[in-house]
C-alpha positions as CSV (number, residue, x, y, z in Angstrom):
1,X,0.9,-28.6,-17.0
2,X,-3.2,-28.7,-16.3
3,X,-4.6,-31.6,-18.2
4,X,-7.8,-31.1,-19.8
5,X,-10.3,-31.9,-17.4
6,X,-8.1,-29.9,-14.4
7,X,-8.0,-26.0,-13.7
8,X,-5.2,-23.9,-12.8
9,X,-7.3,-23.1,-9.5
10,X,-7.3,-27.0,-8.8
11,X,-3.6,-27.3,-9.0
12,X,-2.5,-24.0,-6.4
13,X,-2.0,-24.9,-2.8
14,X,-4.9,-23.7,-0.6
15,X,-2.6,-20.8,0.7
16,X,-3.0,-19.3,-3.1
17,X,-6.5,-20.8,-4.1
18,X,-7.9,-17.3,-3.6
19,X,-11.4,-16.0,-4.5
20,X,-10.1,-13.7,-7.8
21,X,-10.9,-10.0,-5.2
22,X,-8.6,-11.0,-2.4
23,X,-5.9,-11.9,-4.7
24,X,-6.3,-9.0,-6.7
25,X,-6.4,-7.0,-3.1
26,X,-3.6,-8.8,-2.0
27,X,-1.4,-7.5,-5.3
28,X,-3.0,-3.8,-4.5
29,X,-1.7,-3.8,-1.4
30,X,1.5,-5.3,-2.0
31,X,2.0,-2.8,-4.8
32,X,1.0,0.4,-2.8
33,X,3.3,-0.6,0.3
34,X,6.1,-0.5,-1.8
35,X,5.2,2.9,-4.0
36,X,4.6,4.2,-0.1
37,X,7.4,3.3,1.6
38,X,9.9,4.7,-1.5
39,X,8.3,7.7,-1.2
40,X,8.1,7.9,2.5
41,X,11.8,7.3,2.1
42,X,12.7,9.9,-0.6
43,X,11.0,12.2,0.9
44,X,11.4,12.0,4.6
45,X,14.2,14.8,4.3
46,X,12.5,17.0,2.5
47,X,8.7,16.9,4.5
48,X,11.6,17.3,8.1
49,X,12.5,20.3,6.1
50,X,9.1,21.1,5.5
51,X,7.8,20.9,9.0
52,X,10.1,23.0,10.4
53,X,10.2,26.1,8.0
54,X,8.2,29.0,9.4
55,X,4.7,29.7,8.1
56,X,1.9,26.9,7.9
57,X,-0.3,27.5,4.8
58,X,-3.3,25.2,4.2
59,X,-1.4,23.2,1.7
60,X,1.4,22.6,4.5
61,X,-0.9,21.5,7.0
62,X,-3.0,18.8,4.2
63,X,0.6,17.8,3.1
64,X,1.3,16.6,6.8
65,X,-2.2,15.4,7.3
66,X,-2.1,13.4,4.4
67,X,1.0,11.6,4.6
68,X,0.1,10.4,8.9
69,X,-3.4,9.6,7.2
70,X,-2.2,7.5,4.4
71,X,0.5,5.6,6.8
72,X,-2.7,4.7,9.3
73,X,-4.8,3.7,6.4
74,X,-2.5,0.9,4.9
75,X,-1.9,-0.3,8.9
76,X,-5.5,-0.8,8.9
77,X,-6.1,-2.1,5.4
78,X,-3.3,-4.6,5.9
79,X,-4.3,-5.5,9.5
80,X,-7.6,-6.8,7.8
């Protein structure tokens, strides 16, 4: 337990003594991963299904752009 005169911030190892935005980046990110890897998961059948049915409407083709774009984002947004 803190004692009056400490902070919780004074008793955290460095590692964790975060400014309050990267730690609440570092959760964002952490949280988003997951929610996009389940979903790349669950639906990785169906968008192969997808891709190959004849016919490419607009809202076929921004399907497929969106899930490559959202893949490169979080590479970059983890990277740095």
């Amino acid at each position: 337990m803190a004692s009056e005169g400490e902070s919780i911030s004074q008793l955290l190892p460095p590692s964790l003594n975060l400014p309050p935005h990267l730690s609440a980046h570092k959760y964002f990110l952490v949280c988003t991963l997951t929610v996009a890897a389940w979903d790349a998961l669950v639906l990785s059948p169906r968008t192969w299904r997808l891709f190959y049915k004849p016919g490419w409407s607009s809202l076929k083709a921004l399907f497929h752009v969106i899930r490559v774009w959202v893949l490169v984002e979080f590479i970059i947004v983890g990277k740095y």
